[in-house]
Every structure is written in structure tokens, then in C-alpha cells.
N, C-alpha and C positions, 0 to 999 in steps of 0.2 A: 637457726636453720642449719642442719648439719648438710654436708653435700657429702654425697658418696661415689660420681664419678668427674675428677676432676677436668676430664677431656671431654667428656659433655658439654661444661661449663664452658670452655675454653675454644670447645670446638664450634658454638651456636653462633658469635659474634663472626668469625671465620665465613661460615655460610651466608652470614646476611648479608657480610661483605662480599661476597661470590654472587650474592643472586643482587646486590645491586649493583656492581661493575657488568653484568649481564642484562640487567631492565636499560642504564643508563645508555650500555650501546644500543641496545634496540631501537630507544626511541629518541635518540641524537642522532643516530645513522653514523656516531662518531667510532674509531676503531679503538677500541682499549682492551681487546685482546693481551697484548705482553702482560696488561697488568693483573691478569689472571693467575699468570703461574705461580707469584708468590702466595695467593692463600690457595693455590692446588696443594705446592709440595708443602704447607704445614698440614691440612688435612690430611694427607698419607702418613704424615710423619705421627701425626695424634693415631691412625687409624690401626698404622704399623704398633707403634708404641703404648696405646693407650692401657694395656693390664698392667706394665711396671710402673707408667705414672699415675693410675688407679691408687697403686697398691704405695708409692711411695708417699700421697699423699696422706689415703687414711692411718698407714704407720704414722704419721706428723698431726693429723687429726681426727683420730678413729671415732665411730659414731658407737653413741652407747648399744650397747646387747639388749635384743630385743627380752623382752620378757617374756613371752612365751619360750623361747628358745631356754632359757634359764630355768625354765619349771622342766621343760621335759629333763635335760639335766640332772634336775634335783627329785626326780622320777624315775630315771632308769637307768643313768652312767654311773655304775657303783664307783670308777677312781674319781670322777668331780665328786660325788661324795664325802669322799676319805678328803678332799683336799682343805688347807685350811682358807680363812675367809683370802689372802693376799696370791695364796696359789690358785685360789676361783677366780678371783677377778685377771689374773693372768692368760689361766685356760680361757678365758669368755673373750680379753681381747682379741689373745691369737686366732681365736675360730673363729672372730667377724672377717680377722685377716685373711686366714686362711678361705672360708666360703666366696670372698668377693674374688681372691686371685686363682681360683681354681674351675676350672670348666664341671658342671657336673649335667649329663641326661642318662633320664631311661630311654631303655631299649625296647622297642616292641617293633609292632610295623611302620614303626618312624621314630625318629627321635621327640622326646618328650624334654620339658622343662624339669627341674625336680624341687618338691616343696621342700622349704627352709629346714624344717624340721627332719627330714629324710637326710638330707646334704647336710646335716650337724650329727645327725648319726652315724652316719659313714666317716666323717674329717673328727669327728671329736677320738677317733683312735689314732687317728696320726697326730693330732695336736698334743694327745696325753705322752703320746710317746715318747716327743720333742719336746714336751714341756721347760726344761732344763735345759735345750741347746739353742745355739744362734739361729739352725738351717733349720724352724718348722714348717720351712715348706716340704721340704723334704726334695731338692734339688731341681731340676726340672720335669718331675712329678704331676701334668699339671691338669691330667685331662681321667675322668671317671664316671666310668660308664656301671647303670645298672639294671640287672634284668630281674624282675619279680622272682623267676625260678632259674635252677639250673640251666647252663648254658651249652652248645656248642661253638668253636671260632675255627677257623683256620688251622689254626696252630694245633686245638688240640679239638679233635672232632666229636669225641666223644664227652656226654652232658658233665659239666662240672660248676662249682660255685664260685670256684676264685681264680685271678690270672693276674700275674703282673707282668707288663712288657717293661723292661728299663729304657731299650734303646726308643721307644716310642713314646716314651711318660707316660704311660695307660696303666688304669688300674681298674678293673671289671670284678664286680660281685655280684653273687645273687640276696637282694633281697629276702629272698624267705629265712636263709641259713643265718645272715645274719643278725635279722630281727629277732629270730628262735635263740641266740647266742648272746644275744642284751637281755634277753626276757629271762633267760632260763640257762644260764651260765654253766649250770653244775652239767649238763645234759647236752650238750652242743659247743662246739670246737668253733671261739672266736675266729670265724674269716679276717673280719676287720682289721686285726690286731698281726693275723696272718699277711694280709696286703702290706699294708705297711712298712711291717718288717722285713718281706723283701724288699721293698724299695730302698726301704734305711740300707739294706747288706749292698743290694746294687749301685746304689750311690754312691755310698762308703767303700771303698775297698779296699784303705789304707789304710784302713783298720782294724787294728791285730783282734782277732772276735776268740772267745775260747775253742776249742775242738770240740766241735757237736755232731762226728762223724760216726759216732760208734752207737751201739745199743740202744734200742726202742724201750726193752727192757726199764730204764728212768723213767722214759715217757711213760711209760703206763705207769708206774709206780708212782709220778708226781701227777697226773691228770686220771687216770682209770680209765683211761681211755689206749687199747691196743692197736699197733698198726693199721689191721684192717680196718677199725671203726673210725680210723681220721682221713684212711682212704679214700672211708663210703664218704663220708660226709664233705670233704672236699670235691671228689670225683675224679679225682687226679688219680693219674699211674704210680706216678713216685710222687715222695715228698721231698723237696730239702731239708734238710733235718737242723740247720740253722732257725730258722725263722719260725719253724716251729718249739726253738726252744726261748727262742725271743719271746712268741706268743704266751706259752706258758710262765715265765717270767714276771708276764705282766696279768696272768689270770688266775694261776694258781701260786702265788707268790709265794705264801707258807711254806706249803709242800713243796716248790723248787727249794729253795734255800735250806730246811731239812735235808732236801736228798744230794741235790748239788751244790753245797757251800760255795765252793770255790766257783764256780761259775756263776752264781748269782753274786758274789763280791765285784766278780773283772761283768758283768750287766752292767751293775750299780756304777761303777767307775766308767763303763761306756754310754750311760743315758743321764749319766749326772745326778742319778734320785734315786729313793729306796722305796718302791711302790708298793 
């Protein structure tokens, strides 16, 4: 039996304990109230702490990858693909890792659960990202929200497909954009790979990144895709022009490395792979 939340485990003997120091006084009429607080403050303590001792346990004994999950994989994530058989099995543990320590819902007129499959489509671009580093959580990163289409927030009111807040761990996509951008890569500007990367840049910041402040000019020339067309399809006003060279990077890897050598070398040297 594999176990997947170890403060479940941990936490059920606790409660029986709680609900029989609570029967016991009732019907002794005896007072054993004091003996209460100690299993109070370990249930706070499991309640507070229960995702990093989740997540420390299945690091120590991670449960095997579902198979389904591994077929959609070997169906529509062109870098699992490319990878060889010991870098599959590394992607597949990190994203059981990654899935279980990461909050994901859709968004609609409530919040929704999100299926397995959906939540490894969205993390399997962070997890290819990091593939090669220690942090693939991607720092405290931890919460992802998704909306079938285009969005409006606060922040920016008018409709768009991607958002990342740092100071808040949030990472929001629209579903449509980037299911259209797994399917049909040549035609559709990876969001996924876009989220991510800013997170990676926001996390990171000690991190000398090459100058990607100049000319779109590249960008089209290594995607075919011109400013305005990654505007529309973002939705955004501006772009940072980092993270979309990140994205490209990792999507049209040929043609970067053709047109910006040296920047796809100092990549390679900052995600530790040559994708």
C-alpha cells in the first residue's frame, strides 16, 4: 500500500485520541480537559504543516506515476518525448511531486477541483523546465488557478490568458490558449512555458539572465510570430521580453539557437539542459 498523505495517517490516531479523552469525560463526569491540549496543538501543527511533511514524505517514498498520466505524456508533451528512458522517469517523479505539493482550481462561478490530467498539463511545463535544477518547485510558487477562456483580474482588467503574481505564488491561465499551444505548437504561443518562466525570472533574481531587452525583430524571425500576434494571444499590453525568450527557448529551440547562439549557450548553462 503506498500512502500519499502522511498527516492523514498521522493525524487519525490524534483524533481518536481527542474524541476518546472527550467520550471518557462525558461519561465519568471526570475532568480531563488539560489532557486535551496536547493532541489540540499537534493537530494544528499537522494542519499548519501538513504540504511540506506531504511532500517530504513522498520525496522518501514517492508513489508510482499513474498510467494514464504517462500515456497523455506520450501523446501530447513533445519535450517528455524527446526525453530518454532515465530522464522520463525523472520528469514522471517530479510531477507526482510537483501535483501533490501544488494547490490547483478552476475558476468559474466557484472554485472547481482540477482533473489529474489537466493539473499535469499545466505543471509538466514547469517541471520540464526544472528538470535539471534542485528548486522544481519553483520557489514558493504554489497556488494555480485556471479559467477555460480568457480572463479579466484586478490587476489587469482587460481579458487576457496568462498572469503571474510573484509576491503572491499565483499562476493563472487560460485553458483554451494553452491546450491550443500543446496541440498545435507551430500556430499558438506556449502560455504554459510563458508562466513559468516568469516565475523562474521572479524567483531567481540572482541570476545573471542574458539581455533580452532589445528587438522583437529575433522574436519573429525565431517563432513567426510579430509583436502584435503574441500580444493578441496573451492579451496583455506589454510583454516582458525575458520570459518570452525563455519560452521560445524551449519551443522553438532550433531556430533560437540558429539566430541567438549565444543566448541559447548562457539558457543551456542556466537550466542545466540542451532541450
Amino acid at each position: 500500500m503506498h500512502i500519499h498523505s502522511i498527516s492523514k495517517v498521522l493525524g487519525l490516531p490524534i483524533v481518536l485520541l481527542t474524541i476518546g479523552i472527550l467520550y471518557y469525560t462525558w461519561s465519568s463526569n471526570t475532568q480531563l480537559s488539560p489532557y486535551l491540549v496536547v493532541p489540540a496543538i499537534l493537530l494544528v501543527f499537522l494542519y499548519v504543516f501538513h504540504g511540506p511533511l506531504d511532500h517530504w514524505w513522498l520525496v522518501r517514498f514517492p508513489v508510482p506515476f499513474e498510467p494514464k498520466l504517462k500515456d497523455w505524456l506520450e501523446k501530447y508533451f513533445l519535450p517528455y518525448q524527446k526525453l530518454d528512458t532515465d530522464h522520463k522517469r525523472k520528469f514522471e517523479y517530479r510531477s507526482s511531486l510537483y501535483l501533490d505539493a501544488r494547490l490547483f482550481k478552476s475558476v468559474g462561478s466557484e472554485l472547481r477541483d482540477v482533473p489529474e490530467d489537466i493539473k499535469l498539463m499545466v505543471a509538466a511545463h514547469g517541471v520540464f523546465m526544472c528538470l535539471a535544477l534542485d528548486d522544481y518547485l519553483i520557489g514558493d510558487m504554489d497556488r494555480i488557478f485556471l479559467y477555460k477562456h480568457p480572463f479579466p483580474t484586478p490587476e489587469y482588467p482587460r481579458l487576457h490568458t496568462v498572469e503571474t503574481n510573484i509576491e503572491d505564488g499565483v499562476i493563472i491561465l487560460s485553458l483554451e490558449q494553452l491546450t491550443n499551444a500543446v496541440l498545435y505548437p507551430d500556430d499558438y504561443y506556449n502560455i504554459g512555458f510563458h508562466a513559468y518562466a516568469e516565475a523562474f525570472v521572479g524567483v531567481n533574481d540572482k541570476i545573471l539572465f542574458p539581455d533580452c531587452t532589445y528587438t522583437w525583430e529575433k522574436i519573429e524571425e525565431i517563432s513567426g510570430w510579430n509583436k502584435d500576434t503574441l500580444l493578441a494571444q496573451t492579451g496583455l499590453e506589454e510583454l516582458s521580453l525575458l520570459p518570452v525568450h525563455i519560452t521560445l527557448f524551449f519551443t522553438k529551440t532550433i531556430q533560437y539557437q540558429k539566430v541567438l547562439p549565444g543566448h541559447y549557450e548562457r539558457f543551456c548553462i542556466i537550466f542545466n539542459q540542451r532541450p
